[in-house]
C-alpha positions in Angstrom: -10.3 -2.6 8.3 -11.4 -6.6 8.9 -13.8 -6.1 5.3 -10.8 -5.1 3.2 -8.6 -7.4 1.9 -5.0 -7.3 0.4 -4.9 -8.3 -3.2 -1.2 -7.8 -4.5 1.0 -9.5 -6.8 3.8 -10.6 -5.3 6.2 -13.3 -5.1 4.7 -14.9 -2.3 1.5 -15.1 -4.4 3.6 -16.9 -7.4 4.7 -19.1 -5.0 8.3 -18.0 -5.2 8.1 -16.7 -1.9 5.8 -17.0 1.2 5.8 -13.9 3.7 4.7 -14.2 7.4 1.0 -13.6 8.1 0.7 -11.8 4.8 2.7 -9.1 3.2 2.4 -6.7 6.6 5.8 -7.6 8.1 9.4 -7.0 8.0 10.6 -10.3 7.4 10.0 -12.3 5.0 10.6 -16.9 4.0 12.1 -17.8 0.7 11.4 -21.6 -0.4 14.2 -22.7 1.4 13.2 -21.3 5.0 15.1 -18.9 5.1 14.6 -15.2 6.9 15.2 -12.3 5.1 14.3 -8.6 5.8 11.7 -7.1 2.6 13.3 -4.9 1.0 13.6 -2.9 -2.6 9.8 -3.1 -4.2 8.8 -5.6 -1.7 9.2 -3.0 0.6 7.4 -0.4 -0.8 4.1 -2.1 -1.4 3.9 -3.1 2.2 4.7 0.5 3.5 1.8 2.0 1.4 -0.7 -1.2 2.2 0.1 -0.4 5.9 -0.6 3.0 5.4 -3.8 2.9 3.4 -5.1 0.5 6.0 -4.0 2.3 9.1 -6.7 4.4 9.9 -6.2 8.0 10.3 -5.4 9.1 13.2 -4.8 5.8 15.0 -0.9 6.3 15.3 -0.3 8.8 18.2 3.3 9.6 17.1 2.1 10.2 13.4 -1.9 11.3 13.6 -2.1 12.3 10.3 -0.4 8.9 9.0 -2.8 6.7 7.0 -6.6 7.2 5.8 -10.2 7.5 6.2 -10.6 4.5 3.8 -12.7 2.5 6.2 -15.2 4.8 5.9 -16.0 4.6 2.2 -17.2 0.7 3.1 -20.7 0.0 2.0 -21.3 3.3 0.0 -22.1 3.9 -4.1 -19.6 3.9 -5.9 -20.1 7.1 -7.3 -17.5 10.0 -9.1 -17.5 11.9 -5.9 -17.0 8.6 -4.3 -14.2 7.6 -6.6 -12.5 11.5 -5.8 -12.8 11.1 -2.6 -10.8 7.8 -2.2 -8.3 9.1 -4.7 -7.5 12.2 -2.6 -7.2 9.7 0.4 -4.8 7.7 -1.2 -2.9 10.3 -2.6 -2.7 12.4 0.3 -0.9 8.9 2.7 1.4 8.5 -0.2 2.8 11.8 -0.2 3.0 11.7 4.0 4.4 8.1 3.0 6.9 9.4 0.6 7.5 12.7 2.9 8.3 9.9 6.1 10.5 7.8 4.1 12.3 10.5 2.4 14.2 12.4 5.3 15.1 8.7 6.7 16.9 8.4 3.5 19.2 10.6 4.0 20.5 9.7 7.3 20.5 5.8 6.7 20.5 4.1 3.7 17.4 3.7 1.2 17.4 1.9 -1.7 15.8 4.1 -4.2 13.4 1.1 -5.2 12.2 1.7 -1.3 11.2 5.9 -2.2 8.3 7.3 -4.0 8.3 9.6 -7.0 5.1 10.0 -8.3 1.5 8.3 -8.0 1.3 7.6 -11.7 -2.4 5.9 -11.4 -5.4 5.1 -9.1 -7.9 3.2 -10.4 -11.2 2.9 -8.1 -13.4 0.4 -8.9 -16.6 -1.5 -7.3 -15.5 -5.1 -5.9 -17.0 -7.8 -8.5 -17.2 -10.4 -5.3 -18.7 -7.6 -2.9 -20.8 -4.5 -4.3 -20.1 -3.2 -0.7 -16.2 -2.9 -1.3 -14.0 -1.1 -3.5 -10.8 -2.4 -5.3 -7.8 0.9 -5.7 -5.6 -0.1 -8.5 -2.6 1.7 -7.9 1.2 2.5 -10.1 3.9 4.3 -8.3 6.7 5.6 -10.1 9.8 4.8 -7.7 13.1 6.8 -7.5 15.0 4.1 -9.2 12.6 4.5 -12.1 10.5 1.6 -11.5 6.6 1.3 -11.3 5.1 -0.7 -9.0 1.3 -1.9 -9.7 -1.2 -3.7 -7.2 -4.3 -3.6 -6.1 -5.8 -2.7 -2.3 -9.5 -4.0 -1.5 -12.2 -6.5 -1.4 
């Protein structure tokens, strides 16, 4: 998906921290240089930004992991538009949630690294890009916290 891009607010984007090529790897620089896996919230986000940009069907091991977001590129934003995307999205997070769940219990997860709910999706048209979409998103985690950020161009 080259015409999406990732907005989230994270650490890196306060400056407190700045990931490798984005937020879409496993490691992570603090402001000192040093590596560190992502992990906790940090972790979270980037599992369901990876998912929501793989596209359907692309993994061979997991064809049902990710979505069919790419195609919603360059149409009206209209309510069956705005349902659509919404079913997408929560459709990979509860694949995401049912992946990360079982791997839980045979190696430890934090529980700010498993979903709970999808508490809201916001779909909106892209102010830069009438073409693009922006998904606002708040997960309820296992530990209790929410996690907000926003997918899109």
């Amino acid at each position: 998906m080259q015409d999406i891009q990732i907005l989230t607010w994270l650490n890196a984007a306060q400056g407190t921290e700045a990931y490798i090529q984005g937020d879409l790897n496993d490691i992570s620089v603090d402001s000192t240089g040093n590596v560190q896996w992502v992990q906790g919230t940090d972790l979270i986000r980037q599992q369901i930004i990876k998912s929501l940009l793989t596209l359907k069907g692309q993994n061979l091991l997991l064809l049902n992991y990710g979505t069919m977001l790419e195609s919603y590129i360059g149409s009206r934003l209209t309510l069956d538009t705005q349902s659509a995307i919404g079913q997408e999205v929560t459709y990979a997070l509860s694949y995401l949630a049912q992946l990360i769940y079982p791997n839980s219990q045979s190696q430890y997860t934090q529980l700010t690294e498993q979903i709970n709910s999808l508490q809201n999706i916001t779909v909106i048209q892209s102010p830069s890009d009438p073409r693009l979409f922006v998904i606002q998103l708040q997960i309820l985690l296992n530990s209790g916290d929410v996690v907000t950020f926003g997918v899109g161009g």
